[in-house]
Biopython code that builds the backbone (N, CA, C, O; Angstrom):
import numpy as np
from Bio.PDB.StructureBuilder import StructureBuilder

atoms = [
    (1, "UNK", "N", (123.590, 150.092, 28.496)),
    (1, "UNK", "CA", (124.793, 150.435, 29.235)),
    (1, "UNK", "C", (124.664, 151.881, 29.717)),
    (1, "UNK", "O", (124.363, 152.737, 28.885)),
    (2, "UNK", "N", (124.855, 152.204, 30.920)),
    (2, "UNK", "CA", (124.568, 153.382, 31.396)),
    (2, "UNK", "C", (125.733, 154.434, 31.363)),
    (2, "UNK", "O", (126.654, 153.821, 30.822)),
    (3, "UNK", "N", (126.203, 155.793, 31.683)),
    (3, "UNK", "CA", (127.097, 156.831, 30.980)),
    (3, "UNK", "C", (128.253, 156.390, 32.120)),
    (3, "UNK", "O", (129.409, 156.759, 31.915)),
    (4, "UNK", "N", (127.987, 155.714, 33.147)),
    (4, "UNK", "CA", (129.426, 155.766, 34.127)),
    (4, "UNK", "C", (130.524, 153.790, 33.323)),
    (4, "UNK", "O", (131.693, 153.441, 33.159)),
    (5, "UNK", "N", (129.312, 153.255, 33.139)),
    (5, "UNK", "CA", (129.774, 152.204, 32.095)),
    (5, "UNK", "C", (131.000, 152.665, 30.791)),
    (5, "UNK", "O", (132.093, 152.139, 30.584)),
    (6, "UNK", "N", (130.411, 153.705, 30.130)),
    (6, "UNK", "CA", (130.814, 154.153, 28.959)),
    (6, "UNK", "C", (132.322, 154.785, 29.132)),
    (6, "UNK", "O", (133.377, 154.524, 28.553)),
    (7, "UNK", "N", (131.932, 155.880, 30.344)),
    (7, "UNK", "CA", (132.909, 156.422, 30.853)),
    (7, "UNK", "C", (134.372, 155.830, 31.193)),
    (7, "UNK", "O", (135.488, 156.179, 30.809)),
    (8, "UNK", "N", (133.877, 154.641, 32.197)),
    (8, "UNK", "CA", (135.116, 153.578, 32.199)),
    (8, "UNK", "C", (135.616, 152.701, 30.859)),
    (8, "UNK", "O", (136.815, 152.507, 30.657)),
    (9, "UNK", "N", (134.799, 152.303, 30.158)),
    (9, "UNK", "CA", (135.094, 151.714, 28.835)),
    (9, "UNK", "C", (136.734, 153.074, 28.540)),
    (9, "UNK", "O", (137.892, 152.769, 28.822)),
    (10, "UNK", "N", (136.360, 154.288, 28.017)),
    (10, "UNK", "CA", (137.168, 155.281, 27.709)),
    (10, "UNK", "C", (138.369, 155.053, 28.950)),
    (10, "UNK", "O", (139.477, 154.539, 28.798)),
    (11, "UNK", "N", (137.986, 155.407, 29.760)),
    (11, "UNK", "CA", (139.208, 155.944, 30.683)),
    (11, "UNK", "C", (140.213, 154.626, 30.748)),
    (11, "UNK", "O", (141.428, 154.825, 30.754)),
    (12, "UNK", "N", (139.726, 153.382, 30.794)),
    (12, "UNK", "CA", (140.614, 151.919, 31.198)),
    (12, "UNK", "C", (140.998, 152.139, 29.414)),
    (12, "UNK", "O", (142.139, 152.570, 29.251)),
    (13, "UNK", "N", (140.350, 151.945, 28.349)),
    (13, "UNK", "CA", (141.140, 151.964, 26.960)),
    (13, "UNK", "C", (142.175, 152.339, 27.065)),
    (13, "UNK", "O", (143.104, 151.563, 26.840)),
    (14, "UNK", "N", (142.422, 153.674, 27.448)),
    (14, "UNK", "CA", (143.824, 154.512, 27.628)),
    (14, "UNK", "C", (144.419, 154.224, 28.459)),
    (14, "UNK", "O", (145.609, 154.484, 28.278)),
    (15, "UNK", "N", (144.138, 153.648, 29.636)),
    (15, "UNK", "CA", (145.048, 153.572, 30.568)),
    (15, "UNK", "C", (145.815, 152.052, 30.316)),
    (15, "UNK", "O", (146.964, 151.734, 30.623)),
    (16, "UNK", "N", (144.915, 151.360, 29.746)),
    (16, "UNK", "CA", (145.817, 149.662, 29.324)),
    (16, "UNK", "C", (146.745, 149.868, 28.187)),
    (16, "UNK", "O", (147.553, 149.075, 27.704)),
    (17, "UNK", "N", (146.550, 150.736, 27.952)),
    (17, "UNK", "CA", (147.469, 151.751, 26.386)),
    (17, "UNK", "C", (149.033, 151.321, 26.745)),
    (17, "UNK", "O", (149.786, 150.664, 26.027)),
    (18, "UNK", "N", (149.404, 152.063, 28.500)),
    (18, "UNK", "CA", (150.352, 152.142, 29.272)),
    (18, "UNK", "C", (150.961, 150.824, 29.398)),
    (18, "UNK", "O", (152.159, 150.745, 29.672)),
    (19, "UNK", "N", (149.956, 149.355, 29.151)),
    (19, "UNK", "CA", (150.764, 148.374, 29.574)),
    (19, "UNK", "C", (151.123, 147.861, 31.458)),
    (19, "UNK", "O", (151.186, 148.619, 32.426)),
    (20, "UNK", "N", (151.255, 146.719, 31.435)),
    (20, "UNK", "CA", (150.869, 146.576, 32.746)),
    (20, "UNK", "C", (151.969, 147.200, 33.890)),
    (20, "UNK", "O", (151.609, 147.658, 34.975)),
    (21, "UNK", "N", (153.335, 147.126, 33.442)),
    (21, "UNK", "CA", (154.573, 147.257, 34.169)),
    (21, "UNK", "C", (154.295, 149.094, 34.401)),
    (21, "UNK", "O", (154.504, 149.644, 35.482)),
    (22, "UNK", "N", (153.745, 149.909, 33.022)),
    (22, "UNK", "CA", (154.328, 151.322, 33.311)),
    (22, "UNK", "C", (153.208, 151.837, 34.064)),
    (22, "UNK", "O", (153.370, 152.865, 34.721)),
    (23, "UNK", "N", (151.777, 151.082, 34.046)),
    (23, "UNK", "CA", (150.738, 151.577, 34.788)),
    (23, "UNK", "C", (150.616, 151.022, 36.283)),
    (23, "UNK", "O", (149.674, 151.350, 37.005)),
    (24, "UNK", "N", (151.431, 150.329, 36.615)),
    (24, "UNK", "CA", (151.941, 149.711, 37.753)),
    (24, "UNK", "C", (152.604, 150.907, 38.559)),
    (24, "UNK", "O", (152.135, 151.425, 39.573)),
    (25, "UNK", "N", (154.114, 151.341, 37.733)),
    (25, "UNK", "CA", (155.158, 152.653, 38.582)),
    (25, "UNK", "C", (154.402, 153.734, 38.329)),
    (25, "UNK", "O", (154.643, 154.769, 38.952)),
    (26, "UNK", "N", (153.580, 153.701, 37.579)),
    (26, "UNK", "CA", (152.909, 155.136, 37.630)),
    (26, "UNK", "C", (151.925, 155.100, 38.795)),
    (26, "UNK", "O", (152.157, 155.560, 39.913)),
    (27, "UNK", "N", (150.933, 154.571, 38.452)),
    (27, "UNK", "CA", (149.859, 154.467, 39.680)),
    (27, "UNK", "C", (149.951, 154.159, 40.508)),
    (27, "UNK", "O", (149.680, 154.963, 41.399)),
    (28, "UNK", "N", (150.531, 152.371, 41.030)),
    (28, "UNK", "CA", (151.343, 152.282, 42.214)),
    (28, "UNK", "C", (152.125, 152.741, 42.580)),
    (28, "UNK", "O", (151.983, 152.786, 43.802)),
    (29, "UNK", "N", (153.068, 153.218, 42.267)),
    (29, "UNK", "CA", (154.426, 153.461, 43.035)),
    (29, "UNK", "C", (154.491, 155.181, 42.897)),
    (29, "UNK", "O", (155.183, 155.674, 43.788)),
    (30, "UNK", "N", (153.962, 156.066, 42.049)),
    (30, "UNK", "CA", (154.052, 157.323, 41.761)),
    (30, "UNK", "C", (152.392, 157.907, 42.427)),
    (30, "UNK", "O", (152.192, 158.816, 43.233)),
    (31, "UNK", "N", (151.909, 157.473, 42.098)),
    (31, "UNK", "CA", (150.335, 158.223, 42.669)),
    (31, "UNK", "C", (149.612, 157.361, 44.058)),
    (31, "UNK", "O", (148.656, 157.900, 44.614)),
    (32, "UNK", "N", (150.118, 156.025, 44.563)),
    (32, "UNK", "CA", (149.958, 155.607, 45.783)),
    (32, "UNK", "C", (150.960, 155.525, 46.648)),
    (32, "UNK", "O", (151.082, 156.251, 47.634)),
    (33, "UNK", "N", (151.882, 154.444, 46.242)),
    (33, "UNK", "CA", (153.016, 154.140, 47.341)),
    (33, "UNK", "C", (153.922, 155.294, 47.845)),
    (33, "UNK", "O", (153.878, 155.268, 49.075)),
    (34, "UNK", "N", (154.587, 156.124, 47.484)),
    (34, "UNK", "CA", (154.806, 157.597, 47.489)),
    (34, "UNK", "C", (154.016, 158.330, 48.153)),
    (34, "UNK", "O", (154.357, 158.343, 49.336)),
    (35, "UNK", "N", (153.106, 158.954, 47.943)),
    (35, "UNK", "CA", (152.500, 159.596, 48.871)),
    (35, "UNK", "C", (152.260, 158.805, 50.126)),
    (35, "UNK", "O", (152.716, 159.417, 51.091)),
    (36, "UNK", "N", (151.587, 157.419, 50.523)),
    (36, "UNK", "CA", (151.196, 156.859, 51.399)),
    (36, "UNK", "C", (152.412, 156.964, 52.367)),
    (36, "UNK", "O", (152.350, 157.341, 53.537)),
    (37, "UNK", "N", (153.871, 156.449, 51.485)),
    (37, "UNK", "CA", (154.901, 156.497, 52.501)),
    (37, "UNK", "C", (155.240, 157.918, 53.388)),
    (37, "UNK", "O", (155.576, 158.184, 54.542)),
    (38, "UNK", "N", (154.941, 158.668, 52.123)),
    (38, "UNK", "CA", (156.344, 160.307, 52.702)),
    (38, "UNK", "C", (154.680, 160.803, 54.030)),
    (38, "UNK", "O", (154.900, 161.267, 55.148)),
    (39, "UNK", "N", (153.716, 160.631, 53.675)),
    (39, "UNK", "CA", (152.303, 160.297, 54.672)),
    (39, "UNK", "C", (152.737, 159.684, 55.986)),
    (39, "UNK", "O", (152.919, 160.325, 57.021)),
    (40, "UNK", "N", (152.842, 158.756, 55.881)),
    (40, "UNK", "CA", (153.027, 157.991, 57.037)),
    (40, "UNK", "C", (154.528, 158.008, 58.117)),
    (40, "UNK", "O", (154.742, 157.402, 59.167)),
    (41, "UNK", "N", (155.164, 158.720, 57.538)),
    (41, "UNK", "CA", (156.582, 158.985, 57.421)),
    (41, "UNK", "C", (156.111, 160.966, 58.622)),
    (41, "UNK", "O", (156.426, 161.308, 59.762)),
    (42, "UNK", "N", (155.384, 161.588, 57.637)),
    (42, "UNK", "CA", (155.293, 162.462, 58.242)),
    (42, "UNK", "C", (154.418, 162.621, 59.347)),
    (42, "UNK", "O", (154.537, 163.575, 60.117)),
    (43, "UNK", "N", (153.176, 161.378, 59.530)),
    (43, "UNK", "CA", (152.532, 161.489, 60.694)),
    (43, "UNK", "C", (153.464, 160.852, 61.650)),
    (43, "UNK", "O", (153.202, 161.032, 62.840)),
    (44, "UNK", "N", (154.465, 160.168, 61.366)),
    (44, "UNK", "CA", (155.430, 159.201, 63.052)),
    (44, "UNK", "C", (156.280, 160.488, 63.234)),
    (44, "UNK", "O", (156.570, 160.619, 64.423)),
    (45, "UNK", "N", (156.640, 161.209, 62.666)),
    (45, "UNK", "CA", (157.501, 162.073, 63.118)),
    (45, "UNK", "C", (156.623, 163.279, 63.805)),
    (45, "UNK", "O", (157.100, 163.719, 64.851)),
    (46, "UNK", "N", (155.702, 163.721, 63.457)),
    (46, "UNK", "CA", (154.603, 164.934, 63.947)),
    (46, "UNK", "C", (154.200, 164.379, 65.359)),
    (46, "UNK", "O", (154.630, 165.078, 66.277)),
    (47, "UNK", "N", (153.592, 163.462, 65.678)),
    (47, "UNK", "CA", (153.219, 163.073, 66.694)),
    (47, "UNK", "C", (154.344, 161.752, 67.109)),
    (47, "UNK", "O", (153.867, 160.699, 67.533)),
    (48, "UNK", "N", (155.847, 161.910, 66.949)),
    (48, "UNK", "CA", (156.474, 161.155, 67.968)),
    (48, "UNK", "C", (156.092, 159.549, 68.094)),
    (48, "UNK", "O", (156.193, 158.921, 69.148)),
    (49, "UNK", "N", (155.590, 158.938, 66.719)),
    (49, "UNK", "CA", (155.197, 157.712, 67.334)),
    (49, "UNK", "C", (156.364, 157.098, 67.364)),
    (49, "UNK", "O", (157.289, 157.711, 66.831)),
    (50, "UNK", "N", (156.677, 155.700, 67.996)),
    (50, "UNK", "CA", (157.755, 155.186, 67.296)),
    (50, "UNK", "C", (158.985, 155.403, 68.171)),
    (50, "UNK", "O", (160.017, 154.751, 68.328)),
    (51, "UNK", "N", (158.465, 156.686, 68.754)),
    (51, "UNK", "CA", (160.036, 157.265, 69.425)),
    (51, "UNK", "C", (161.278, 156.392, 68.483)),
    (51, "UNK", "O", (162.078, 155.598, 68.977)),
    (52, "UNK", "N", (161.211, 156.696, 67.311)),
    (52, "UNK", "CA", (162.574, 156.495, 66.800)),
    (52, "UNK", "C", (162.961, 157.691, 65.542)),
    (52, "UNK", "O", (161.985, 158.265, 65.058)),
    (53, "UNK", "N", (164.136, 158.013, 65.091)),
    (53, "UNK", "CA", (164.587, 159.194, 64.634)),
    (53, "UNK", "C", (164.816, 158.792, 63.042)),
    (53, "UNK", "O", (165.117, 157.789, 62.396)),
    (54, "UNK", "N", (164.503, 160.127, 62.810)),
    (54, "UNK", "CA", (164.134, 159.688, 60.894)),
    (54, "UNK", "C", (165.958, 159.599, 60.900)),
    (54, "UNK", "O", (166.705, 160.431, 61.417)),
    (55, "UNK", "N", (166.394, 158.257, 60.116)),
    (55, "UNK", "CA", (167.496, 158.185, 59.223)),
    (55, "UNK", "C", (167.732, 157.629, 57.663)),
    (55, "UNK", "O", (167.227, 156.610, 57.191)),
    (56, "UNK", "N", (168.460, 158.385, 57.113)),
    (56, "UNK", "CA", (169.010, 157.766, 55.718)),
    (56, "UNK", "C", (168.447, 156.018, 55.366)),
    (56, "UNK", "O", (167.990, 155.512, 54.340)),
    (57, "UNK", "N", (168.663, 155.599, 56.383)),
    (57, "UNK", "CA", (168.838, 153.962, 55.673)),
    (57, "UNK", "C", (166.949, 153.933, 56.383)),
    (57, "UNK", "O", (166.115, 153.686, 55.512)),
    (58, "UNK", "N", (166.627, 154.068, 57.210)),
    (58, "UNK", "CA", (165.322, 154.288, 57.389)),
    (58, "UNK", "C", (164.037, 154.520, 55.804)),
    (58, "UNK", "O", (163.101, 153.953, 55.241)),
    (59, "UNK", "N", (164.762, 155.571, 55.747)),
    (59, "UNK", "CA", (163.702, 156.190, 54.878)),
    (59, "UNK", "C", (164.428, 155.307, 53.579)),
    (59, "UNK", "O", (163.670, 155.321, 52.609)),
    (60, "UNK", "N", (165.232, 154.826, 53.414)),
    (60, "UNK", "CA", (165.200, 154.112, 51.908)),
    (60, "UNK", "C", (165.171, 153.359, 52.197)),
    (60, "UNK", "O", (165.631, 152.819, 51.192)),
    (61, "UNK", "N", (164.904, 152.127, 53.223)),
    (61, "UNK", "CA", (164.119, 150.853, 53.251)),
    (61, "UNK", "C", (162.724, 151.098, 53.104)),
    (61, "UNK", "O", (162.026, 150.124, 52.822)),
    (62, "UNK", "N", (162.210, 152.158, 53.234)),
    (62, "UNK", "CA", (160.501, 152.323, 53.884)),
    (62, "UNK", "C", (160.674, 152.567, 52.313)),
    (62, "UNK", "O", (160.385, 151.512, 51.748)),
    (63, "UNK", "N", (160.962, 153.354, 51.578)),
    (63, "UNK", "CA", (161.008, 153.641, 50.228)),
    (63, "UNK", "C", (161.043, 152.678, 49.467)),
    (63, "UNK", "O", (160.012, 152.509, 48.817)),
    (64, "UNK", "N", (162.005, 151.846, 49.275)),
    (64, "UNK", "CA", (161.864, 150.358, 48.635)),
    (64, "UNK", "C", (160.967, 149.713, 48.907)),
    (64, "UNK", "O", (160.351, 149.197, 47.975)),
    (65, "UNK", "N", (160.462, 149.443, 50.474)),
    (65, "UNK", "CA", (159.438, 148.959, 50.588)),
    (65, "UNK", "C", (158.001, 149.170, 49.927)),
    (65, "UNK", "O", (157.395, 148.316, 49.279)),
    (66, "UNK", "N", (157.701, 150.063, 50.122)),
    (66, "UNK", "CA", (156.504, 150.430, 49.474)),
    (66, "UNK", "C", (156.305, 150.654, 48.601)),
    (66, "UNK", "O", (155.113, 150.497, 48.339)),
    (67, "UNK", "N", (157.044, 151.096, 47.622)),
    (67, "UNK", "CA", (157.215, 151.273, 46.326)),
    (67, "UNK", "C", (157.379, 149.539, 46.157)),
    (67, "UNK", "O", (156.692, 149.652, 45.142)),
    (68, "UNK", "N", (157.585, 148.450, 46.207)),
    (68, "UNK", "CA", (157.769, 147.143, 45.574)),
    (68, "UNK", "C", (156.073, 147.009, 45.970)),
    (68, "UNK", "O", (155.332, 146.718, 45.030)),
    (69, "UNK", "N", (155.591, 147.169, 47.028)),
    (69, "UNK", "CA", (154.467, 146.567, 47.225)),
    (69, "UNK", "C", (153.505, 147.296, 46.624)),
    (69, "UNK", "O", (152.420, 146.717, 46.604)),
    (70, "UNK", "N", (153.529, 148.703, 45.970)),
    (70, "UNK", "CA", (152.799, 149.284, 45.408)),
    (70, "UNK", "C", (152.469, 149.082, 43.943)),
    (70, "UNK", "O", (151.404, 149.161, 43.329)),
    (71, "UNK", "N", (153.833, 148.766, 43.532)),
    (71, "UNK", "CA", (153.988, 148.226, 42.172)),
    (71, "UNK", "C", (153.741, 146.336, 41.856)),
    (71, "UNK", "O", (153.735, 145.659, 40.828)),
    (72, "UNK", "N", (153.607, 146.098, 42.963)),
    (72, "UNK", "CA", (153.269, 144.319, 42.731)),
    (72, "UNK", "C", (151.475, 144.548, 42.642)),
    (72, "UNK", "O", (150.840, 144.015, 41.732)),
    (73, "UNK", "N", (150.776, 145.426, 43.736)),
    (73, "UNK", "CA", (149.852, 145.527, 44.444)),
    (73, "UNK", "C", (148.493, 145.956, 42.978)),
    (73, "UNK", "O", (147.303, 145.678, 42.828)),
    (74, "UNK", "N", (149.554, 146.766, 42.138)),
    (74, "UNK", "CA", (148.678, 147.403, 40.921)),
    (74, "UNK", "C", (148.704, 147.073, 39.857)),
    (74, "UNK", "O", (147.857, 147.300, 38.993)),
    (75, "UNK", "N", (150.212, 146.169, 39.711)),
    (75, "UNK", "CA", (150.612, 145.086, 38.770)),
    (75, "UNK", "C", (149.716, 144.217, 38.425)),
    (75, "UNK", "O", (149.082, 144.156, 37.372)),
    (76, "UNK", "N", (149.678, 143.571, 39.301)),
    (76, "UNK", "CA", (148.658, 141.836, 39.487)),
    (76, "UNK", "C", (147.187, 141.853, 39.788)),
    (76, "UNK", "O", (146.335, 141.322, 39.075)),
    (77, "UNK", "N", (146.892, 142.705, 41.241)),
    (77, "UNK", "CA", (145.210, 143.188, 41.647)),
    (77, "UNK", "C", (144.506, 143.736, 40.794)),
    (77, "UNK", "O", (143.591, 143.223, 40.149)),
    (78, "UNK", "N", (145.122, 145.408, 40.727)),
    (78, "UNK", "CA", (144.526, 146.547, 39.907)),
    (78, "UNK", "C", (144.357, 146.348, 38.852)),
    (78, "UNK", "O", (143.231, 146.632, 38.444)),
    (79, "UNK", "N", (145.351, 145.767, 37.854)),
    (79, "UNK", "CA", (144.702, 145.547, 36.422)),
    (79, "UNK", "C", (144.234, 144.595, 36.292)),
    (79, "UNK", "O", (143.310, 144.654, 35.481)),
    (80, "UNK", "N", (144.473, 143.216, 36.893)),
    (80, "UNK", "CA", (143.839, 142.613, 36.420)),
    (80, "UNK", "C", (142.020, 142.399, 36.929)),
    (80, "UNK", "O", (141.312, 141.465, 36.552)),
    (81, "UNK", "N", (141.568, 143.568, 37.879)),
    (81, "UNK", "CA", (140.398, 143.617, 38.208)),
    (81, "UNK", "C", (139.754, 144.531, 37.180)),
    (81, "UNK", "O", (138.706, 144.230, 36.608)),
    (82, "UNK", "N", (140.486, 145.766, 36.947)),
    (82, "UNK", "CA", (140.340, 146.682, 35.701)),
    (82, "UNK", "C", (140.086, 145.581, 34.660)),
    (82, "UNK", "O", (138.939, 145.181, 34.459)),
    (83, "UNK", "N", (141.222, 145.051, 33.945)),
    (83, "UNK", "CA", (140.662, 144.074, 32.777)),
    (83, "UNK", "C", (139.680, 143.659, 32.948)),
    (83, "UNK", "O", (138.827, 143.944, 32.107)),
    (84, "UNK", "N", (139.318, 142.858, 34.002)),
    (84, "UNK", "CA", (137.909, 142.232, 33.979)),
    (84, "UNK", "C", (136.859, 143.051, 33.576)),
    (84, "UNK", "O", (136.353, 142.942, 32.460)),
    (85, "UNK", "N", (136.529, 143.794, 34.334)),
    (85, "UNK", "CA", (134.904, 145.042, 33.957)),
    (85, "UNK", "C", (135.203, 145.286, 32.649)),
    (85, "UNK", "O", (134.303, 145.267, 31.809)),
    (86, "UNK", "N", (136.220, 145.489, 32.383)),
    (86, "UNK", "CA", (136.614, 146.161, 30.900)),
    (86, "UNK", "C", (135.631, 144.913, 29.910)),
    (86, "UNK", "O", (134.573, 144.847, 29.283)),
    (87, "UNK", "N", (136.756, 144.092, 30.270)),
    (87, "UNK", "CA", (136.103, 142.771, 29.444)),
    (87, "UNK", "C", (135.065, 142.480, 29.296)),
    (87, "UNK", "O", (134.660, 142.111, 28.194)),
    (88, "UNK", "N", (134.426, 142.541, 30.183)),
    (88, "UNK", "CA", (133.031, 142.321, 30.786)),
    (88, "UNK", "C", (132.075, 143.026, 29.561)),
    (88, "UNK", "O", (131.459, 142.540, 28.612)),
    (89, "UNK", "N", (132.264, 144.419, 30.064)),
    (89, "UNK", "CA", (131.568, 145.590, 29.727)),
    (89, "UNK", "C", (131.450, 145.445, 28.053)),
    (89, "UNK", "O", (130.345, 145.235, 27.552)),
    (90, "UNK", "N", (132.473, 145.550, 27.345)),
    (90, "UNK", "CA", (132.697, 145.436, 26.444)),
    (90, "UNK", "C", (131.894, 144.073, 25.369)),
    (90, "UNK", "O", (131.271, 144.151, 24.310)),
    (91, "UNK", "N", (132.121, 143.375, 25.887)),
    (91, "UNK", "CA", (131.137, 142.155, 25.728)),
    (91, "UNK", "C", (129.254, 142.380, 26.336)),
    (91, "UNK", "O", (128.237, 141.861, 25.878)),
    (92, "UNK", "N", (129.331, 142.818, 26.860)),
    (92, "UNK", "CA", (127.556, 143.627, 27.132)),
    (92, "UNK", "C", (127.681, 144.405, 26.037)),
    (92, "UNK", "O", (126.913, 144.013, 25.158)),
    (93, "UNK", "N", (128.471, 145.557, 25.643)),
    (93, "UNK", "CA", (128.163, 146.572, 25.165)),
    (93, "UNK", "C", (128.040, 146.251, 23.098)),
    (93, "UNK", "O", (127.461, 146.824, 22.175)),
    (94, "UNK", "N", (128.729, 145.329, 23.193)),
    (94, "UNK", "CA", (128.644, 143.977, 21.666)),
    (94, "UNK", "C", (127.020, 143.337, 21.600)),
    (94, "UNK", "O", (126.259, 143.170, 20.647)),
    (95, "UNK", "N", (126.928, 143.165, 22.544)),
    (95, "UNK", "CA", (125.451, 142.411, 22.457)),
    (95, "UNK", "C", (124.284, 142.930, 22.644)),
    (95, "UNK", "O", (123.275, 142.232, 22.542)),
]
sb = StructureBuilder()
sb.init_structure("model")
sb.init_model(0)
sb.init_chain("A")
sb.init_seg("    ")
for serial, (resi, resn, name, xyz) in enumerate(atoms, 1):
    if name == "N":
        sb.init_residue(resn, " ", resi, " ")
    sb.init_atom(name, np.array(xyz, "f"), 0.0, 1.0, " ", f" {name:<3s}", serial, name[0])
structure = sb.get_structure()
């Protein structure tokens, strides 16, 4: 097993620690969906795409939005692709 193997073994241990729901709002919705939005939010307004005007109910639909899809997206995909290698690895690293 080589040191970037090992490495992930450590880093996914701790992070499945979190459980699937809190590593979901954390990573999805706090370290992707969030930035991607208030991102994308600030390039339509900088360069005028859209010609339409930032409002209240705007920005908290785009907010709900992405934040649900960020948190389904890391929920269901992300860990359960994480579990896998984990699994995987772990079972190489037994034998």
């Amino acid at each position: 097993m080589n040191s970037t193997d090992e490495k992930f073994i450590a880093y996914w241990g701790e992070k499945r620690k979190l459980g699937k729901n809190r590593f979901a709002l954390l990573h999805g919705v706090l370290y992707f969906a969030l930035p991607a939005f208030f991102c994308s939010e600030l390039v339509k307004y900088l360069f005028h795409i859209d010609n339409s005007e930032v409002t209240i109910a705007r920005f908290v639909i785009g907010f709900i939005v992405w934040s649900v899809l960020g948190f389904y997206l890391f929920r269901h995909f992300q860990w359960r692709t994480q579990e896998t290698r984990f699994i995987q690895l772990q079972k190489k690293e037994d034998q």
